[in-house]
C-alpha positions in Angstrom: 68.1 97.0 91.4 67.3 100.6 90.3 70.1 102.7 91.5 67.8 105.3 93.1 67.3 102.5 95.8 70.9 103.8 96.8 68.8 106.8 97.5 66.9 106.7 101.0 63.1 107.1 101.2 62.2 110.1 102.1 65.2 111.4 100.5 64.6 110.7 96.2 61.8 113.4 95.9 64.2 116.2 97.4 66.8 114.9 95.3 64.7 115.0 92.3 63.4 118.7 92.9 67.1 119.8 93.1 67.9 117.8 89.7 64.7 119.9 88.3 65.8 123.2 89.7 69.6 122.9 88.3 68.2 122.0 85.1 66.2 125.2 84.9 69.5 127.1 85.2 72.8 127.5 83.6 76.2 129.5 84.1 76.4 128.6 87.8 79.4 129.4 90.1 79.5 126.4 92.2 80.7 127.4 96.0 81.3 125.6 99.8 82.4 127.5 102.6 85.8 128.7 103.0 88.6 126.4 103.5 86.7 123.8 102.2 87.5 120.5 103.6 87.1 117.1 102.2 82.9 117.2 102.3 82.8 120.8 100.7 85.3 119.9 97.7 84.1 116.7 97.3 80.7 117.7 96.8 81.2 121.3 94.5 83.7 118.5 92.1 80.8 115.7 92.4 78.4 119.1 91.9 80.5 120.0 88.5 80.8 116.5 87.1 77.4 116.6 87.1 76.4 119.5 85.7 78.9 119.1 83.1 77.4 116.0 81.9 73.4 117.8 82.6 74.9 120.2 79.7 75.2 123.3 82.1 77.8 126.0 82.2 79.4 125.9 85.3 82.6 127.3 87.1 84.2 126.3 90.5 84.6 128.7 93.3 86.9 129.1 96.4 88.0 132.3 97.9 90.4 130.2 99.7 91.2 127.9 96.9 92.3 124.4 97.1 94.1 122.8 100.6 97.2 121.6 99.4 96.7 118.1 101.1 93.5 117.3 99.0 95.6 118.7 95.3 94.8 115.1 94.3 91.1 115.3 93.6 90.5 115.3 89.7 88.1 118.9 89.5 85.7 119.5 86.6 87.6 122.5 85.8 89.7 125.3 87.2 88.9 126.5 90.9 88.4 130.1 90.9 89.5 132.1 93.7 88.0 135.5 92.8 84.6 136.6 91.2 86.7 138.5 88.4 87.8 137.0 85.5 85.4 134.1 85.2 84.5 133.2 82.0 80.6 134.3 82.1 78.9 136.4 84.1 77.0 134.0 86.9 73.0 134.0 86.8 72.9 131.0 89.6 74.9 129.3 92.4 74.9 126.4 93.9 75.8 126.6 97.4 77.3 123.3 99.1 78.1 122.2 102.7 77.7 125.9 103.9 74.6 127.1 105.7 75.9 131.0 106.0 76.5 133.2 103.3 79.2 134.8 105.4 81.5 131.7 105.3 81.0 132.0 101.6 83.7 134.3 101.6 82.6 138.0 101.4 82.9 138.2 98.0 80.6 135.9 96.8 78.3 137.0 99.5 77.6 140.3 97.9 76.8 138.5 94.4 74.3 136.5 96.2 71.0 138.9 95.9 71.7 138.8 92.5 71.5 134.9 91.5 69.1 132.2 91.7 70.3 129.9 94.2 69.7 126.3 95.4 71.4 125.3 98.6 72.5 121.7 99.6 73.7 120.9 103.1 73.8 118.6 105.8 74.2 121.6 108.4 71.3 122.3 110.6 70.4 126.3 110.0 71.0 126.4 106.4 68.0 127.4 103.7 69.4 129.9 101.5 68.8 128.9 98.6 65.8 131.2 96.3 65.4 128.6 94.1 65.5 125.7 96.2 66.8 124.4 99.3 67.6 120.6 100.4 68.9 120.6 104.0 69.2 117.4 105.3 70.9 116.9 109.0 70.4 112.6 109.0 72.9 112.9 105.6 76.4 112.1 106.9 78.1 114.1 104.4 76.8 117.0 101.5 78.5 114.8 98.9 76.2 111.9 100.5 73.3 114.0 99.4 75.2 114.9 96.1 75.4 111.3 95.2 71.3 111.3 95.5 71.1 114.5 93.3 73.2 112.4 90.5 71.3 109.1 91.0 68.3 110.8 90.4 69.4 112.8 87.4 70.5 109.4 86.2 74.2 109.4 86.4 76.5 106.7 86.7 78.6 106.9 89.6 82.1 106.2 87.9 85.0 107.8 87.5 86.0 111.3 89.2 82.3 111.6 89.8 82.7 108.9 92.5 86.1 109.9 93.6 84.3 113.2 94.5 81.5 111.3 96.3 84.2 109.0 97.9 86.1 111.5 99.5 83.4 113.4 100.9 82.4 110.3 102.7 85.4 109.1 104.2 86.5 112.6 105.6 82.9 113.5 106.7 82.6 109.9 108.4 86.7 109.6 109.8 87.3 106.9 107.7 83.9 105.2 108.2 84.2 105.2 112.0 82.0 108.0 113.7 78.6 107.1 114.4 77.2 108.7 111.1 78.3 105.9 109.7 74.9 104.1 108.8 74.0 101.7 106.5 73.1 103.7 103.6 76.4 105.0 103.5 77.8 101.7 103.4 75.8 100.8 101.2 76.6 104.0 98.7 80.1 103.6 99.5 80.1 99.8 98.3 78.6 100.8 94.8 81.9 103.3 94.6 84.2 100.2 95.1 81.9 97.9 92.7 82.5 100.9 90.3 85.6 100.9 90.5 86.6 103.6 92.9 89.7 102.5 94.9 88.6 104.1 98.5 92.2 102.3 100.3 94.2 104.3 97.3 92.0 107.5 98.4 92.4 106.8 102.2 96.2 106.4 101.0 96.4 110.2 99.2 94.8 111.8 102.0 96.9 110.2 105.1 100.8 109.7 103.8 101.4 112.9 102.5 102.1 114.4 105.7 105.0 117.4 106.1 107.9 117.7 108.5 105.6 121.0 109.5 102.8 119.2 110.5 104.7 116.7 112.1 106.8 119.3 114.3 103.1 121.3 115.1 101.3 117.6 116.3 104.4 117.3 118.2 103.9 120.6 120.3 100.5 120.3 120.1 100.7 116.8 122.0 102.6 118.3 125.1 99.8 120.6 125.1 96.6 118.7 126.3 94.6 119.3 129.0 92.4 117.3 130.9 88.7 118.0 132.5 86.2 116.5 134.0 88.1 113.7 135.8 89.3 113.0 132.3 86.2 112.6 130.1 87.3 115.7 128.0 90.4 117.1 126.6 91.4 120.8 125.1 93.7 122.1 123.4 95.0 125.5 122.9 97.1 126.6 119.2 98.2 129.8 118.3 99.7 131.6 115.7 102.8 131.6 117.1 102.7 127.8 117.1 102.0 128.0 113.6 104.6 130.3 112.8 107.5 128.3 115.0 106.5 124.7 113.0 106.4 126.7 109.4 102.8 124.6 109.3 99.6 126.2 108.3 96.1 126.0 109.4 95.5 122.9 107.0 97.9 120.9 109.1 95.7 120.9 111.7 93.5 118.5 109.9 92.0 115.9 112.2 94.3 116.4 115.7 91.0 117.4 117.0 90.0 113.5 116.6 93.1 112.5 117.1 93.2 113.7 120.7 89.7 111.5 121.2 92.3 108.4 120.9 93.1 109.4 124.9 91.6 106.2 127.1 88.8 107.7 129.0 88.1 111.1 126.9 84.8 111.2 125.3 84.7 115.2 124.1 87.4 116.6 122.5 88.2 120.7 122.1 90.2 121.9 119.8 90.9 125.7 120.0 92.6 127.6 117.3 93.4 131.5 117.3 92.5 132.7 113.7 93.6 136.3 114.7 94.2 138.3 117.9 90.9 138.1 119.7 89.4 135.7 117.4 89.6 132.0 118.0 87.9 129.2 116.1 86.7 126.0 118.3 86.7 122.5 117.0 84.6 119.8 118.9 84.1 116.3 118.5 82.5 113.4 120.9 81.8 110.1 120.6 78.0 108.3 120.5 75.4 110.0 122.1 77.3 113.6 123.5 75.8 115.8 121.9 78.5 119.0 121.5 76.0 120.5 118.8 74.4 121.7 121.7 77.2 122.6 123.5 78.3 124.9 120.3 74.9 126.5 119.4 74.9 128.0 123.0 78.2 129.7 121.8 76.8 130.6 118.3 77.9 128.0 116.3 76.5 124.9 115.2 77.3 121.3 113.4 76.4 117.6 114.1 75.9 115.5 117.1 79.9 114.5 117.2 81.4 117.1 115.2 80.7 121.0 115.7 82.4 124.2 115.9 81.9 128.3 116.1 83.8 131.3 116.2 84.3 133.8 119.4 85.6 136.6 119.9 87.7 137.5 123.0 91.1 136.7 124.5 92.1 132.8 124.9 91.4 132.5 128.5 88.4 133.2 128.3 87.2 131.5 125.1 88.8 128.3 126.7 86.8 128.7 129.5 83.4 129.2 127.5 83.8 126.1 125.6 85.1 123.9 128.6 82.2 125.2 130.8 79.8 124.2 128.0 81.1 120.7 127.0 81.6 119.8 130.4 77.8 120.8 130.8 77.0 118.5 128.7 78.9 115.6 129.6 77.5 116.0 133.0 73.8 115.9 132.0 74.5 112.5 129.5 76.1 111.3 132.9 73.0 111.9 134.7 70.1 110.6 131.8 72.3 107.3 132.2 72.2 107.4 136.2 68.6 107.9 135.2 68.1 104.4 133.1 
């Protein structure tokens, strides 16, 4: 079959207007959002593999640079942490996974009026790209709609290419078990293995390399949990200091927020983490139809049905409180549209 039938309908002339627009540009810095996570530095390597082979100039770019636990992912070249020093001068950027300049890094944010841009993401409220813009909120992962961009360019997906792809879908989908999870991923994810990517050797690099840190921080976290809502949701609270007394780092945090859905009973999760005095970062996740998007746009953030976040900015009490208050709102009106049916 052709492989574009990998890409779904609906979704191939998008694809094929962002495969145009890259082609009408070269020396491109190629940028997620900070502290990228499997999805954002899947899809800016999966992004340079394929510009590389397109012919464009192309540089990667982090302000935070690389998390340590995903050092295994073969990159198209080094990962910049600073606008100085690059090799050329960018005319264009290509802007992955990230739907605010601001969580660009403020750097890169400045050099932004200045470049042609064309913006991929799976994040409702995104659209900056000048050039063009493919948002697309059904995609269960950027690097999903990175593997359309390539398919329609006419790239093989082999090698680190699909290693790219691969890991942005197993992150983005908890190892193919959140209800993203459709069947065009599966079927995307079965051309990787008939490729030859080895996904249980991926699965294997990103869960067994665990630190006595993060083990001693999951620890305290555990003791930690509270319950609400007669047990249908659970929070937690982690500060610096519990940072600080594990020697663990904000990347060791990885996926305890899903981890503490494994609780019998819970269906929301809330993970709360201080960034800074006054400043805490909120994690959510649910299972099926609870929709915590919602719950996280009325506190100015955003994300997908199961998995969204935000920042606020006040002390802990009361930042718990805001989040609890709104996730438990909407658990209670999910209870009531089933009471309804």
């Amino acid at each position: 079959m052709p492989l574009t039938d990998l890409v779904p309908d609906g979704w191939r002339e998008p694809a094929r207007q962002v495969v145009t627009a890259l082609r009408g540009l070269d020396r491109i810095i190629i940028a997620a959002h900070v502290n990228p996570d499997g999805d954002a530095l899947g899809s800016m390597a999966a992004a340079g593999w394929l510009l590389r082979a397109l012919g464009r100039e192309c540089v990667l770019y982090s302000r935070s640079g690389v998390p340590d636990y995903l050092r295994f992912l073969p990159l198209p070249g080094v990962m910049h942490d600073t606008v100085q020093h690059l090799p050329f001068a960018p005319q264009a950027a290509l802007l992955l996974d990230c739907g605010e300049p601001h969580r660009l890094g403020d750097e890169l944010a400045r050099c932004l009026p200045g470049l042609r841009t064309v913006n991929v993401d799976h994040h409702l409220g995104g659209g900056m790209g000048s050039e063009f813009s493919w948002i697309q909120p059904e995609a269960a992962a950027t690097a999903q709609l990175m593997a359309c961009v390539a398919l329609c360019a006419g790239a093989a997906l082999r090698g680190p290419l699909a290693e790219a792809i691969a890991l942005g879908l197993v992150t983005d989908t908890g190892g193919f078990a959140h209800g993203n999870t459709s069947a065009h991923v599966l079927r995307l994810a079965a051309h990787l293995v008939e490729n030859g990517c080895d996904i249980p050797l991926l699965r294997q690099r990103l869960e067994h390399c665990w630190s006595m840190a993060r083990m001693r921080l999951w620890a305290r976290l555990m003791e930690r949990l509270d319950l609400h809502c007669g047990g249908r949701l659970v929070s937690c609270l982690v500060r610096l200091e519990d940072l600080r007394r594990s020697g663990a780092c904000k990347e060791d945090l990885e996926g305890f927020v899903e981890q503490m859905r494994r609780l019998a009973g819970v269906q929301a999760a809330i993970l709360l983490r201080e960034d800074a005095p006054g400043v805490y970062k909120f994690s959510l996740r649910s299972f099926g139809s609870i929709d915590v998007r919602s719950a996280a746009m009325q506190l100015g953030g955003g994300g997908h049905l199961n998995a969204a976040g935000g920042t606020l900015h006040m002390d802990a009490t009361r930042a718990m409180e805001q989040v609890v208050d709104s996730v438990a709102a909407i658990l209670k009106e999910h209870t009531q549209s089933r009471n309804l049916c």
